[in-house]
PDB file of N, CA, C and O in Angstrom:
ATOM      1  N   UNK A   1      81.354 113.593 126.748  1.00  0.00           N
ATOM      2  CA  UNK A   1      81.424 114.803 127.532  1.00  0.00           C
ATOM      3  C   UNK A   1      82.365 114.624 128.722  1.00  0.00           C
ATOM      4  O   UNK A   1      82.789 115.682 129.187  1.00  0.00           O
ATOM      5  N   UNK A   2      82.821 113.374 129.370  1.00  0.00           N
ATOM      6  CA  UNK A   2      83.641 113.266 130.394  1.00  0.00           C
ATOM      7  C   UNK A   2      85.004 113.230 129.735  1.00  0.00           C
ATOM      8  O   UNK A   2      85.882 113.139 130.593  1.00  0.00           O
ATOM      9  N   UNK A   3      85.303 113.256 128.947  1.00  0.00           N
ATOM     10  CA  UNK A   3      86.519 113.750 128.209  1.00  0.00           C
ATOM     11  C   UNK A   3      87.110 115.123 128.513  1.00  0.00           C
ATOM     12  O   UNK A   3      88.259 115.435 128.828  1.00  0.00           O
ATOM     13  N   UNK A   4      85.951 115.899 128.323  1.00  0.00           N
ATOM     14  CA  UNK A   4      86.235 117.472 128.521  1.00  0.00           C
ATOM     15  C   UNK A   4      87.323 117.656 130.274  1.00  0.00           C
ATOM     16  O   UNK A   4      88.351 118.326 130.360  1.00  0.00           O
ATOM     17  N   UNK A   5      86.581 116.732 131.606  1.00  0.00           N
ATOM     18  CA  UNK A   5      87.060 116.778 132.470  1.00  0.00           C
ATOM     19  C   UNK A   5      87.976 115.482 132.544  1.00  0.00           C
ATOM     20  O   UNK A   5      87.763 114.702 133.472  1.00  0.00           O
ATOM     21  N   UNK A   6      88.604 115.307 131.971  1.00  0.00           N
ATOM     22  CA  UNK A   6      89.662 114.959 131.459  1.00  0.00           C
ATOM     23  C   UNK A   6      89.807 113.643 132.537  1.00  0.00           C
ATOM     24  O   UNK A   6      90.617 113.527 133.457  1.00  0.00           O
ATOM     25  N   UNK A   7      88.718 112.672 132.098  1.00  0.00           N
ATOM     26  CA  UNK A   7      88.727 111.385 132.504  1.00  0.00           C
ATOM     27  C   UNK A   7      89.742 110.434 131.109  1.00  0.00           C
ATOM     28  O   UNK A   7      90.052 110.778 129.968  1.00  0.00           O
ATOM     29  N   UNK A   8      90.006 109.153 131.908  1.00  0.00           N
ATOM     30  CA  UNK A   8      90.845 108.517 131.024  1.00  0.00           C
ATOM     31  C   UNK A   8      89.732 107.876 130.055  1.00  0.00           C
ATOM     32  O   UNK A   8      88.555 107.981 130.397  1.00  0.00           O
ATOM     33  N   UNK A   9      90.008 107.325 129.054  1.00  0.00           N
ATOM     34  CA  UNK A   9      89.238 106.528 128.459  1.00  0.00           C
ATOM     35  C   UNK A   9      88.729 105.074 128.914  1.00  0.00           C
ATOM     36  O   UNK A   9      87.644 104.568 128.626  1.00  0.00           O
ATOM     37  N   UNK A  10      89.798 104.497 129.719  1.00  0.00           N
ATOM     38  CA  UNK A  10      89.068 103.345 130.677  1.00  0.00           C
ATOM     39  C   UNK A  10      88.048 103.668 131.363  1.00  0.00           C
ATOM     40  O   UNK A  10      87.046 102.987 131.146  1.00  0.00           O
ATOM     41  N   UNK A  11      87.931 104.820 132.438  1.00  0.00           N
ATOM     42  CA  UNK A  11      87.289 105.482 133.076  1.00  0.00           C
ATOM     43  C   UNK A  11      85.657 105.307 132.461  1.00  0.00           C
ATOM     44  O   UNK A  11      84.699 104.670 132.899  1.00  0.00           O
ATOM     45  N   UNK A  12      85.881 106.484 130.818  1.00  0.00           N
ATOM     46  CA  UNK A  12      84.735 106.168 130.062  1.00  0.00           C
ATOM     47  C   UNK A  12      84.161 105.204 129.858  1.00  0.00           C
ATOM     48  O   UNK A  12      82.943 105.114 129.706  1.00  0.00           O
ATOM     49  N   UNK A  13      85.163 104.108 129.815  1.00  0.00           N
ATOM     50  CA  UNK A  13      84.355 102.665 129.270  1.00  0.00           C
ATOM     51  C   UNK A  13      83.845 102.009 130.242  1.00  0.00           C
ATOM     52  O   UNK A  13      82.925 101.204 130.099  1.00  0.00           O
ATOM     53  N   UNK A  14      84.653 102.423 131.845  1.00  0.00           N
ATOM     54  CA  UNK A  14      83.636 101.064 132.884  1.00  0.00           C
ATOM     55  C   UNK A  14      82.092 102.268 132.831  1.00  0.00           C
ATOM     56  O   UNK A  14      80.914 101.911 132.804  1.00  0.00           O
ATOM     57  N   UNK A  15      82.527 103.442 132.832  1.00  0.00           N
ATOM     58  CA  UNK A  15      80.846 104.571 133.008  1.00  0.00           C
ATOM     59  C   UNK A  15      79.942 103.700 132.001  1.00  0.00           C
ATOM     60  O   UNK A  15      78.808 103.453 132.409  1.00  0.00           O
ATOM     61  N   UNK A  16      80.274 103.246 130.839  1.00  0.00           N
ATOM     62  CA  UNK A  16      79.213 103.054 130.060  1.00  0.00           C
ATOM     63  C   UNK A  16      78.921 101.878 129.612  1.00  0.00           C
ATOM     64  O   UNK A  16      78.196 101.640 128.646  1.00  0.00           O
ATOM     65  N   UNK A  17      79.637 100.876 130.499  1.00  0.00           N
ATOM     66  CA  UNK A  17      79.495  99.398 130.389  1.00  0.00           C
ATOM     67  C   UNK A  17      80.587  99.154 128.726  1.00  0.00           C
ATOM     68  O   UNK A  17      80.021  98.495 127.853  1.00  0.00           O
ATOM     69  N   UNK A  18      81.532  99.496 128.509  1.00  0.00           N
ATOM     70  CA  UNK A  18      81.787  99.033 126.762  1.00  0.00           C
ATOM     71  C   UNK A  18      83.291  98.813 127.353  1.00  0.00           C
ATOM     72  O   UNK A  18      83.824  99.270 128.364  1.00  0.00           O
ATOM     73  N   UNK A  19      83.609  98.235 126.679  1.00  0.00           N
ATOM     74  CA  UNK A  19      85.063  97.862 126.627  1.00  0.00           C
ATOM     75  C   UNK A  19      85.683  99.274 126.159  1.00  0.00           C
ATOM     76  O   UNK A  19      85.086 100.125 125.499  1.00  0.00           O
ATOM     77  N   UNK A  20      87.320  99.362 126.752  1.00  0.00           N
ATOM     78  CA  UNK A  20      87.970 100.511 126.125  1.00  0.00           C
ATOM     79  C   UNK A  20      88.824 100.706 125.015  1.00  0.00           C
ATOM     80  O   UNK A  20      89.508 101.712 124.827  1.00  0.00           O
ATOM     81  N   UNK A  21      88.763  99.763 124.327  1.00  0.00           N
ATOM     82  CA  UNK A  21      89.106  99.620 122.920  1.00  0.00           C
ATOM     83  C   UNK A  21      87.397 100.103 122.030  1.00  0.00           C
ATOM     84  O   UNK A  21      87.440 100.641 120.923  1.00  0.00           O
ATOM     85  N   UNK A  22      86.561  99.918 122.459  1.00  0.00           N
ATOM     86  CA  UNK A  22      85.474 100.262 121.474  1.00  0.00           C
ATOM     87  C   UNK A  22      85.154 101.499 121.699  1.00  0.00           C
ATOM     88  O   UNK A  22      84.470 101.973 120.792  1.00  0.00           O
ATOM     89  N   UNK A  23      85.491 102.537 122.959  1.00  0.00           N
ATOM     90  CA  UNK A  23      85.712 103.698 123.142  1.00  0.00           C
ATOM     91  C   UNK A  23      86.626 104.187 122.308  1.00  0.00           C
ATOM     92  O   UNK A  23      86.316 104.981 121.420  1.00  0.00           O
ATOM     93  N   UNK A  24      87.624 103.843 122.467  1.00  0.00           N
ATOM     94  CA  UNK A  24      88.834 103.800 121.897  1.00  0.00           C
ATOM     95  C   UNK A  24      88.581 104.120 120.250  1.00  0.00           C
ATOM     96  O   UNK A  24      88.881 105.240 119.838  1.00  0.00           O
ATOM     97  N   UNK A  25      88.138 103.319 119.512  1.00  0.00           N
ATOM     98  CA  UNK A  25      87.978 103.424 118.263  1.00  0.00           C
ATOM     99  C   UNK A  25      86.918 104.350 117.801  1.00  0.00           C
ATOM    100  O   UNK A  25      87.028 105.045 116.791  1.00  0.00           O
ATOM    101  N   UNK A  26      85.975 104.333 118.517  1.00  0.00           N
ATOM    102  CA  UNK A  26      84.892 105.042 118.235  1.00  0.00           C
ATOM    103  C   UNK A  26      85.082 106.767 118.389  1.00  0.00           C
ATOM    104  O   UNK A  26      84.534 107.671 117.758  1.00  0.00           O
ATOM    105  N   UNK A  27      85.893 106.804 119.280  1.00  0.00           N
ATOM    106  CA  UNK A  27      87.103 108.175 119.398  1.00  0.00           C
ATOM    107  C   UNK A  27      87.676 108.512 118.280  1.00  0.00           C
ATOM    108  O   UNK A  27      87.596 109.599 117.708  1.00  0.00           O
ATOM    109  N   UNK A  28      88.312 107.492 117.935  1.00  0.00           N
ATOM    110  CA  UNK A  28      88.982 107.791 116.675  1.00  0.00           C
ATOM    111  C   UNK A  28      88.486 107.861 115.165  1.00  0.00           C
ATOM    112  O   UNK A  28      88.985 108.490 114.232  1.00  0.00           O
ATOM    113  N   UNK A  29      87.275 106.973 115.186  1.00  0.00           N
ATOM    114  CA  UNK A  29      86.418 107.132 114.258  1.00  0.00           C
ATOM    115  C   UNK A  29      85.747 108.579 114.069  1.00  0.00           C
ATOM    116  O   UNK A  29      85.916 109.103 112.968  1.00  0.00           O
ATOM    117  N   UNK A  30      85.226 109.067 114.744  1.00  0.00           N
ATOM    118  CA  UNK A  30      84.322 109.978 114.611  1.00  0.00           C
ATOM    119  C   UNK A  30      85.293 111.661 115.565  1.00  0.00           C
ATOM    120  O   UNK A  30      84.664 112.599 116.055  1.00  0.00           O
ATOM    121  N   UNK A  31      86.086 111.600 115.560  1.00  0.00           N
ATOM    122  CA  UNK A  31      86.927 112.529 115.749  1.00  0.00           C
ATOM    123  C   UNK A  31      87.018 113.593 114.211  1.00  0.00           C
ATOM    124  O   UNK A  31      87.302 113.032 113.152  1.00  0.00           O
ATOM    125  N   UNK A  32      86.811 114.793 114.226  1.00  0.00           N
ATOM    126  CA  UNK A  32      86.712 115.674 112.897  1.00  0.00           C
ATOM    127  C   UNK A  32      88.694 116.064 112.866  1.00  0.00           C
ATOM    128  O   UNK A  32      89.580 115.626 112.133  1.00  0.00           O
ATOM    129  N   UNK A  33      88.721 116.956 113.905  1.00  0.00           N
ATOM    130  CA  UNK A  33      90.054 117.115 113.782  1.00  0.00           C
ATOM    131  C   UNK A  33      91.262 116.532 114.983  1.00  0.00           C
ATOM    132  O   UNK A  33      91.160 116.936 116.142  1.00  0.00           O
ATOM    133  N   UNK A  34      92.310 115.632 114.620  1.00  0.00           N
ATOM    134  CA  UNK A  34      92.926 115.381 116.075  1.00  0.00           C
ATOM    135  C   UNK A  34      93.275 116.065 117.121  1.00  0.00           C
ATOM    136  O   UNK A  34      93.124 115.744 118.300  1.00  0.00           O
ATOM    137  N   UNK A  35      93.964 117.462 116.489  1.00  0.00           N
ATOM    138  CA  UNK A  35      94.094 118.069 117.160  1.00  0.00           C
ATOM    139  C   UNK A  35      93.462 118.829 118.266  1.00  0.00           C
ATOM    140  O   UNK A  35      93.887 119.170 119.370  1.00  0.00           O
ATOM    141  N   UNK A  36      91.941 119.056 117.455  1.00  0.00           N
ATOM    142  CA  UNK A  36      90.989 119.857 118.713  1.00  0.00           C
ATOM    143  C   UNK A  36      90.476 118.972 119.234  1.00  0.00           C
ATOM    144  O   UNK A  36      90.649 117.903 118.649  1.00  0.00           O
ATOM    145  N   UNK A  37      89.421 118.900 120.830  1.00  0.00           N
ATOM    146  CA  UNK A  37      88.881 118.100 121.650  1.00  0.00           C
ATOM    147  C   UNK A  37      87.755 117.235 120.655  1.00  0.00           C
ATOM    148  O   UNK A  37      87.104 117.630 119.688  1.00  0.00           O
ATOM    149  N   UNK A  38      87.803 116.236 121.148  1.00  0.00           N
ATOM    150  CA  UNK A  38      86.383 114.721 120.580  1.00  0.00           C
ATOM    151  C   UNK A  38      85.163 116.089 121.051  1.00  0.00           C
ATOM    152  O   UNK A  38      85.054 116.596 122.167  1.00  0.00           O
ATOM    153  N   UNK A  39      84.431 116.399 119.903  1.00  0.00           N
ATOM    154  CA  UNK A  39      82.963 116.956 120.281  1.00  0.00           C
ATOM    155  C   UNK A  39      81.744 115.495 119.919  1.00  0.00           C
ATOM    156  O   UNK A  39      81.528 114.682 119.020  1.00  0.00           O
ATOM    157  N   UNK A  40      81.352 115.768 120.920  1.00  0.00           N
ATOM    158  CA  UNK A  40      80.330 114.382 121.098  1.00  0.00           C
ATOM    159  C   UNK A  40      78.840 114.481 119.567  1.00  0.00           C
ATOM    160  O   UNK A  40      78.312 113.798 118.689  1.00  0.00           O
ATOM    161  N   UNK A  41      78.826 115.560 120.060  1.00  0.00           N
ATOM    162  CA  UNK A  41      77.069 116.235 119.140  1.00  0.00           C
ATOM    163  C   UNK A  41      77.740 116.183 117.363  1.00  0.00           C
ATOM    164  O   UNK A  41      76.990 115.872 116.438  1.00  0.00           O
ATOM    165  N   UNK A  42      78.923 116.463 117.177  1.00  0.00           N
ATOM    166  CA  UNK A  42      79.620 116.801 116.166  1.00  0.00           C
ATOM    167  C   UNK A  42      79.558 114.830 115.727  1.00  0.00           C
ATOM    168  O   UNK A  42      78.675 114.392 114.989  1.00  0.00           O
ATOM    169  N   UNK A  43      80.614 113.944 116.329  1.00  0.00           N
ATOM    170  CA  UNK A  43      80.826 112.593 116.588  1.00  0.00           C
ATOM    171  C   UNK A  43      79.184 112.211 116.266  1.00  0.00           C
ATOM    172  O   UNK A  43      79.041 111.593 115.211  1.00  0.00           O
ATOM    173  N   UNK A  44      78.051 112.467 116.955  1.00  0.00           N
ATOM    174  CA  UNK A  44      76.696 111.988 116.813  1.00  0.00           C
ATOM    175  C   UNK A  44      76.276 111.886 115.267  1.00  0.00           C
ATOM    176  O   UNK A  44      76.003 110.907 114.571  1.00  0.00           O
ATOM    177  N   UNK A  45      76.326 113.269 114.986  1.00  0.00           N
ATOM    178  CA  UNK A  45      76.020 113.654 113.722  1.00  0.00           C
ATOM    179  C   UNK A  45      76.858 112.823 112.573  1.00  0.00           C
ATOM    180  O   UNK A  45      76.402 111.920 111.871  1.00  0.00           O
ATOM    181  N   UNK A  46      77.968 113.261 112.560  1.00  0.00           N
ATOM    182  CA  UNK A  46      79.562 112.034 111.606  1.00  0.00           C
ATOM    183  C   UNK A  46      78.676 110.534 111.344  1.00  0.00           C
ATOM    184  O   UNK A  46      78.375 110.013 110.270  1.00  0.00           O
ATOM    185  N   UNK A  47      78.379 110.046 112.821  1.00  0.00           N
ATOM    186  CA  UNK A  47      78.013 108.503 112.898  1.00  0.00           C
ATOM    187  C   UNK A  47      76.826 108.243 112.309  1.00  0.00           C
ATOM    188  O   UNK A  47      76.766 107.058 111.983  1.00  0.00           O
ATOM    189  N   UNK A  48      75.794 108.899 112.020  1.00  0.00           N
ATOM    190  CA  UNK A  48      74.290 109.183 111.344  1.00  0.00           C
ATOM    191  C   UNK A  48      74.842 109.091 110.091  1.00  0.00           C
ATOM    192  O   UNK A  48      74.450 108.126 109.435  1.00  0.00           O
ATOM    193  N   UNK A  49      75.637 109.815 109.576  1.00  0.00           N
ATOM    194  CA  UNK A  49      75.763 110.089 108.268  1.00  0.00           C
ATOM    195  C   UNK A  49      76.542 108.973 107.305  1.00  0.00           C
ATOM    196  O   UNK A  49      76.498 108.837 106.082  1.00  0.00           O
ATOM    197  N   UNK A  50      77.428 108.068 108.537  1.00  0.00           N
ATOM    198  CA  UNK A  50      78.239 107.328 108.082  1.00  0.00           C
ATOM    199  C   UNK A  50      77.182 105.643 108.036  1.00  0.00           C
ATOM    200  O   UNK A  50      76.945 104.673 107.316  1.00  0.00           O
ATOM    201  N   UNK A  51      76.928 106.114 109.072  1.00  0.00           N
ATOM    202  CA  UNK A  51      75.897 104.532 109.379  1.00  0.00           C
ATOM    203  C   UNK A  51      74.869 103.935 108.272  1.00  0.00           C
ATOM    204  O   UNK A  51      74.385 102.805 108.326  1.00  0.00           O
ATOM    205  N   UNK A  52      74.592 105.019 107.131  1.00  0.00           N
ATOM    206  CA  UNK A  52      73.737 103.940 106.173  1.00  0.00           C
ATOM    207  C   UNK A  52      74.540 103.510 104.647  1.00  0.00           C
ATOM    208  O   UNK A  52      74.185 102.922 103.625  1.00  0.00           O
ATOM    209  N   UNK A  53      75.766 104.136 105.115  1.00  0.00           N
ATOM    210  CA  UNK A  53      76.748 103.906 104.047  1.00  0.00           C
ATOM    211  C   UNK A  53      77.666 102.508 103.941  1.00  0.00           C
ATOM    212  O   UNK A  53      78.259 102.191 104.972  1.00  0.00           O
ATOM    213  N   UNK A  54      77.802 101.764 102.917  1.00  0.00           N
ATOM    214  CA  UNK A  54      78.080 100.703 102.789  1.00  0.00           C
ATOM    215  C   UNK A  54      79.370 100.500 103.029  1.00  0.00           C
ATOM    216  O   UNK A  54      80.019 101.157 102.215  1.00  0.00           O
ATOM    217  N   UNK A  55      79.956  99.990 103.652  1.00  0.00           N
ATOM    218  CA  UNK A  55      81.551  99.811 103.436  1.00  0.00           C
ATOM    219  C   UNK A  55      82.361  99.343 102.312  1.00  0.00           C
ATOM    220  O   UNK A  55      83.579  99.413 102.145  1.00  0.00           O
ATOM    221  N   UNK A  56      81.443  98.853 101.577  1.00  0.00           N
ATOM    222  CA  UNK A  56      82.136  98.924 100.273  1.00  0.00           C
ATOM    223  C   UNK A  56      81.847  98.540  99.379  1.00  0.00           C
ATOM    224  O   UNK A  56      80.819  97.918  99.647  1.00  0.00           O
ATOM    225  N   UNK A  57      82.094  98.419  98.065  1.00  0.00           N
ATOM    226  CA  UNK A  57      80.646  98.323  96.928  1.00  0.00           C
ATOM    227  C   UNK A  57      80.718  96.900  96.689  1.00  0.00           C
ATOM    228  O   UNK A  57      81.837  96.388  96.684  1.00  0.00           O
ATOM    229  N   UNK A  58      79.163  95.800  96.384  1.00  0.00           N
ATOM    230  CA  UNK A  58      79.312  94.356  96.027  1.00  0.00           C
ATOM    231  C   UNK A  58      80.207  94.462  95.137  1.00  0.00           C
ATOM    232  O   UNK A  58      80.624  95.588  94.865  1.00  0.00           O
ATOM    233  N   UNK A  59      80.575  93.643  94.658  1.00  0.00           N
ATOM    234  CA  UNK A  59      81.503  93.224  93.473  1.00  0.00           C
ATOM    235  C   UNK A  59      80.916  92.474  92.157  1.00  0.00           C
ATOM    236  O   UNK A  59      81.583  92.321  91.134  1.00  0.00           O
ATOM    237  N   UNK A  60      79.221  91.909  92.366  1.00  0.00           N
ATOM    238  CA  UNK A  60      78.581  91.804  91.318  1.00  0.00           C
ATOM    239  C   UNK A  60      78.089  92.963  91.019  1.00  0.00           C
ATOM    240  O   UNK A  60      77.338  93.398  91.892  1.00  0.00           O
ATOM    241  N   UNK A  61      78.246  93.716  89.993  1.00  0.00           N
ATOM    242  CA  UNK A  61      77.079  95.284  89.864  1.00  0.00           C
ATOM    243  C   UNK A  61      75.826  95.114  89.337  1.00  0.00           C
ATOM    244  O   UNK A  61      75.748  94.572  88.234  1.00  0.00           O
ATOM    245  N   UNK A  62      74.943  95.426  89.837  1.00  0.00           N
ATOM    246  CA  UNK A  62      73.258  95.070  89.402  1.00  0.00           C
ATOM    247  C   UNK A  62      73.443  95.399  87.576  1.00  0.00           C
ATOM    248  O   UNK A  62      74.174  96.183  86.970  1.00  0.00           O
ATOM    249  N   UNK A  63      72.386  94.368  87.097  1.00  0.00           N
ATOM    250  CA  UNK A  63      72.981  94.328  85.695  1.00  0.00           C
ATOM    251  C   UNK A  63      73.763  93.763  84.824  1.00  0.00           C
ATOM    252  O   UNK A  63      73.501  93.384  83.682  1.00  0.00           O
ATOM    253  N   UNK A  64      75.108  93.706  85.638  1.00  0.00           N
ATOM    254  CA  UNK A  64      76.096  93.244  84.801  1.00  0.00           C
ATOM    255  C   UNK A  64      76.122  91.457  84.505  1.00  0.00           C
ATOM    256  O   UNK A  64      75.310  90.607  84.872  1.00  0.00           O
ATOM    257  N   UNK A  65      77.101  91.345  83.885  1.00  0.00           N
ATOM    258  CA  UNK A  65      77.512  90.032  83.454  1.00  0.00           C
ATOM    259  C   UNK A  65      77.296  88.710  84.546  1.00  0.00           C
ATOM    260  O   UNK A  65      76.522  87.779  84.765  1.00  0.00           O
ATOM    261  N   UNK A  66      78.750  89.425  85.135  1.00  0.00           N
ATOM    262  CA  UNK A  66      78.953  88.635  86.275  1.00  0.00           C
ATOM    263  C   UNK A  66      77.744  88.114  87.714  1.00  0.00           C
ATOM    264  O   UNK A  66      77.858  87.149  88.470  1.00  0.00           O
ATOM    265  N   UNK A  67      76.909  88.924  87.680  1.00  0.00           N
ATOM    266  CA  UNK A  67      75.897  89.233  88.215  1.00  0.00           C
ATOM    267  C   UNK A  67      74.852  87.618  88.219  1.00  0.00           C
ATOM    268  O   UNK A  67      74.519  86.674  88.937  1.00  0.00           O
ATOM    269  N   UNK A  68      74.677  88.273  86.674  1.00  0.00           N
ATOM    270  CA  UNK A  68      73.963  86.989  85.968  1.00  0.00           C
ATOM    271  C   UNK A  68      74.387  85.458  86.305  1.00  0.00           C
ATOM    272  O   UNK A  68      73.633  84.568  86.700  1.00  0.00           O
ATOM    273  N   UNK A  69      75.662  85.381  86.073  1.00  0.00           N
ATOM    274  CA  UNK A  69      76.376  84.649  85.970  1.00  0.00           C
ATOM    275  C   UNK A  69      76.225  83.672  87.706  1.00  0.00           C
ATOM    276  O   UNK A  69      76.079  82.479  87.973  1.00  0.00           O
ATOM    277  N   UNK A  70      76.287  84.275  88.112  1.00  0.00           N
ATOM    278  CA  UNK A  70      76.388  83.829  90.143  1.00  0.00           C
ATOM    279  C   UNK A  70      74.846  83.729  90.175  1.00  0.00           C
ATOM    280  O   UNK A  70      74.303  82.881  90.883  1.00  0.00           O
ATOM    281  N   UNK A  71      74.328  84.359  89.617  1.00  0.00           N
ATOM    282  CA  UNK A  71      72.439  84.197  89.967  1.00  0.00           C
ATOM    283  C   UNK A  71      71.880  83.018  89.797  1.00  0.00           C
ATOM    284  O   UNK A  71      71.094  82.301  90.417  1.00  0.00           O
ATOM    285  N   UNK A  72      72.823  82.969  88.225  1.00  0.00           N
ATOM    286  CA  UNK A  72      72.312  81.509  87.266  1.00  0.00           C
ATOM    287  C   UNK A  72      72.591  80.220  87.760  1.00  0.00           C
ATOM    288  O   UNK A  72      71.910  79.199  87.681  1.00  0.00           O
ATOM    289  N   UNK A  73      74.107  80.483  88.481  1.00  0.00           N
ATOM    290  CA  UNK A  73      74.552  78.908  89.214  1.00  0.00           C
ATOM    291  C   UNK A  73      73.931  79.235  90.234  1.00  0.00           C
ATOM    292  O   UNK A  73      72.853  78.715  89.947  1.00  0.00           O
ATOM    293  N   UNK A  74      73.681  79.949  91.745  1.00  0.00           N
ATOM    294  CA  UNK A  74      73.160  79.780  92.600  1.00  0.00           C
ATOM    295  C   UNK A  74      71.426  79.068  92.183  1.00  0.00           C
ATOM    296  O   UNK A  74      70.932  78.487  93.149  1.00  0.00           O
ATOM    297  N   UNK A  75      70.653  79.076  91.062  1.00  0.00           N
ATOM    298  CA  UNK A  75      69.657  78.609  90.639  1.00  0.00           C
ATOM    299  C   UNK A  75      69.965  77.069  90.299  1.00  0.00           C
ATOM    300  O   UNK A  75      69.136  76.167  90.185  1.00  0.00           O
ATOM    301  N   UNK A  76      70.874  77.016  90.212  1.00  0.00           N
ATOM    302  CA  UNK A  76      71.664  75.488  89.849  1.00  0.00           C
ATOM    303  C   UNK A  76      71.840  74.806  91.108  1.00  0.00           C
ATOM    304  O   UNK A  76      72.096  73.603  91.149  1.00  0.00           O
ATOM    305  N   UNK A  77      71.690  75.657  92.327  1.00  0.00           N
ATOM    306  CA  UNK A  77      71.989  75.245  93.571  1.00  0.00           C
ATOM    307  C   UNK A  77      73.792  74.707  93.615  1.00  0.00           C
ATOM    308  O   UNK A  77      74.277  73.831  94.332  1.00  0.00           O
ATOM    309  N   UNK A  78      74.485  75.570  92.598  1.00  0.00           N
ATOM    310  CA  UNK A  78      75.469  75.339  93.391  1.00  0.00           C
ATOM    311  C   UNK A  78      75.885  76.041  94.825  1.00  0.00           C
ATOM    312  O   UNK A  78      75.095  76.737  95.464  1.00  0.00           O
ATOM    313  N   UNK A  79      77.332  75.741  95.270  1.00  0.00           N
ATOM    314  CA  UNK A  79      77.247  76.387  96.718  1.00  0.00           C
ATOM    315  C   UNK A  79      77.804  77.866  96.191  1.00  0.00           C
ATOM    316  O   UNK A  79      77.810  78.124  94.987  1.00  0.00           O
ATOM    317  N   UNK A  80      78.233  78.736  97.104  1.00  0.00           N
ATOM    318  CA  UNK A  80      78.831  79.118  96.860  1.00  0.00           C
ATOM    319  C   UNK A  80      80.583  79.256  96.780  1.00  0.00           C
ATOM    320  O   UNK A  80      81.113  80.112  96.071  1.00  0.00           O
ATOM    321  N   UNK A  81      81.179  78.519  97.412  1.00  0.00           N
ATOM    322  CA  UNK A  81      82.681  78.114  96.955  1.00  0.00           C
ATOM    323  C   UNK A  81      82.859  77.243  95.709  1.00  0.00           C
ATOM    324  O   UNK A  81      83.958  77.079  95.179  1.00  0.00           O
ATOM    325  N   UNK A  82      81.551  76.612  95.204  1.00  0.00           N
ATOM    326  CA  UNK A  82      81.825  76.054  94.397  1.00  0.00           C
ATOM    327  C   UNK A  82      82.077  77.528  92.981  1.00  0.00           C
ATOM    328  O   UNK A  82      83.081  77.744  92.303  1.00  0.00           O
ATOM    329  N   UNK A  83      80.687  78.298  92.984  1.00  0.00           N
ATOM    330  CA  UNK A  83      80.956  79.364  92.459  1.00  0.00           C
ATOM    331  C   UNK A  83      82.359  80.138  92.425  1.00  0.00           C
ATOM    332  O   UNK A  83      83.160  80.330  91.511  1.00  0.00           O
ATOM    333  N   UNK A  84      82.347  80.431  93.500  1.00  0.00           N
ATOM    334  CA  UNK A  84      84.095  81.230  93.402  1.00  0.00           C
ATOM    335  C   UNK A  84      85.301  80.863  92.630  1.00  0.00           C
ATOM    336  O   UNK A  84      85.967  81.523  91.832  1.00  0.00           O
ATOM    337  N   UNK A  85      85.462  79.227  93.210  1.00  0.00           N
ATOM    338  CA  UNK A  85      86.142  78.412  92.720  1.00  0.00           C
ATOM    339  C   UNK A  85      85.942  78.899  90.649  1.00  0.00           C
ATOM    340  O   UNK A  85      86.587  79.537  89.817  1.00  0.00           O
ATOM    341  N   UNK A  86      85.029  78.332  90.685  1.00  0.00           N
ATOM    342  CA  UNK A  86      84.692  78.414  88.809  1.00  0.00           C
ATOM    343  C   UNK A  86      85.366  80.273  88.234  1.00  0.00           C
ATOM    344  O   UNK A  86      86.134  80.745  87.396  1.00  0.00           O
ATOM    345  N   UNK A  87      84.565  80.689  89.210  1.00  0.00           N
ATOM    346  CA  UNK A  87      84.960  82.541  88.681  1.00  0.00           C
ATOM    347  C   UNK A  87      86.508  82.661  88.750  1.00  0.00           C
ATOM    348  O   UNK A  87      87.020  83.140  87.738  1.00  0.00           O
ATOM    349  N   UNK A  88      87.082  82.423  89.441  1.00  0.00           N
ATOM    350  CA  UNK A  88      88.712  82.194  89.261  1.00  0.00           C
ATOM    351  C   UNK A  88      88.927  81.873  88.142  1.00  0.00           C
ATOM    352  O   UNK A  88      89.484  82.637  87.353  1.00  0.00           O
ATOM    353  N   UNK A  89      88.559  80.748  87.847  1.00  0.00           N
ATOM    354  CA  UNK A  89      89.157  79.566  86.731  1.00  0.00           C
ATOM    355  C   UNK A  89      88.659  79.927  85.652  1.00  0.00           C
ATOM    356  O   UNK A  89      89.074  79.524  84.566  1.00  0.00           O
ATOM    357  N   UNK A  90      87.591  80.829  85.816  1.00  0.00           N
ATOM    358  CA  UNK A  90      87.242  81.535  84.297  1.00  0.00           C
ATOM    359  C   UNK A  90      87.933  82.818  84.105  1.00  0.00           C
ATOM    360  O   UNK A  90      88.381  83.207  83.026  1.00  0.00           O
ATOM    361  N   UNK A  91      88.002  83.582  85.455  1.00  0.00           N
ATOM    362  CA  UNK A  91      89.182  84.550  84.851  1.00  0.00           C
ATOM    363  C   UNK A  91      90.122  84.771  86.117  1.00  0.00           C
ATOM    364  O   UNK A  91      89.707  85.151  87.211  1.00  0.00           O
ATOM    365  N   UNK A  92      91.516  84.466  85.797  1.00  0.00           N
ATOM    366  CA  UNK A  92      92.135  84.504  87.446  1.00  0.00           C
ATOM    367  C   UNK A  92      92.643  85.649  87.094  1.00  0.00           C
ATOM    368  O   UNK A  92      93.142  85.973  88.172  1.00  0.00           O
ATOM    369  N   UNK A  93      92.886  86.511  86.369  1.00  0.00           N
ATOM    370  CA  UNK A  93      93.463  87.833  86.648  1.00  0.00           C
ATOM    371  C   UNK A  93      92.188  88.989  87.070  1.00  0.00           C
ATOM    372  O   UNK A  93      92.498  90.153  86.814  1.00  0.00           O
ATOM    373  N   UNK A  94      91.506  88.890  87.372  1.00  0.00           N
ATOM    374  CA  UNK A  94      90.496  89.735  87.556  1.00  0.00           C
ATOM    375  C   UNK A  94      90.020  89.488  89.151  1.00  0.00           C
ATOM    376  O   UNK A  94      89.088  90.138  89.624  1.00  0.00           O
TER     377      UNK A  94
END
């Protein structure tokens, strides 16, 4: 809301104890359109919706092969670089 009176973003960040790069991003994150003003309640809502969403999908898929495969050696107590290592070498184009 101190945006509206057209404080800088440093400004914002000593008000709220955060660094102004995490203002900064969080601006930019949750911004709907660039052009119109950062709405905060709008930004609130965005961040709820985004926050239980994964950033990006495992790469074993429940079920599958590969899955098995990492379950079975981690039961072997290998490490895991040792794992990786092997999954390469069993398929390096993938």
């Amino acid at each position: 809301m101190m945006m509206r009176a057209t404080h800088s973003i440093r400004t914002i960040a000593t008000h709220l104890s955060r660094e102004p790069s995490t203002v900064s991003r969080e601006i930019a994150r949750h911004t709907v359109d660039p052009i119109k003003e950062y709405d905060a309640s709008l930004a609130g809502y965005r961040a709820h919706l985004t926050r239980h969403q994964p950033r990006q999908r495992p790469k074993p898929h429940p079920g599958g092969e590969l899955l098995e495969v990492v379950v079975h050696l981690l039961r072997k107590y290998w490490s895991p670089e040792q794992i990786s290592r092997t999954l390469k070498r069993m398929s390096p184009n993938d």
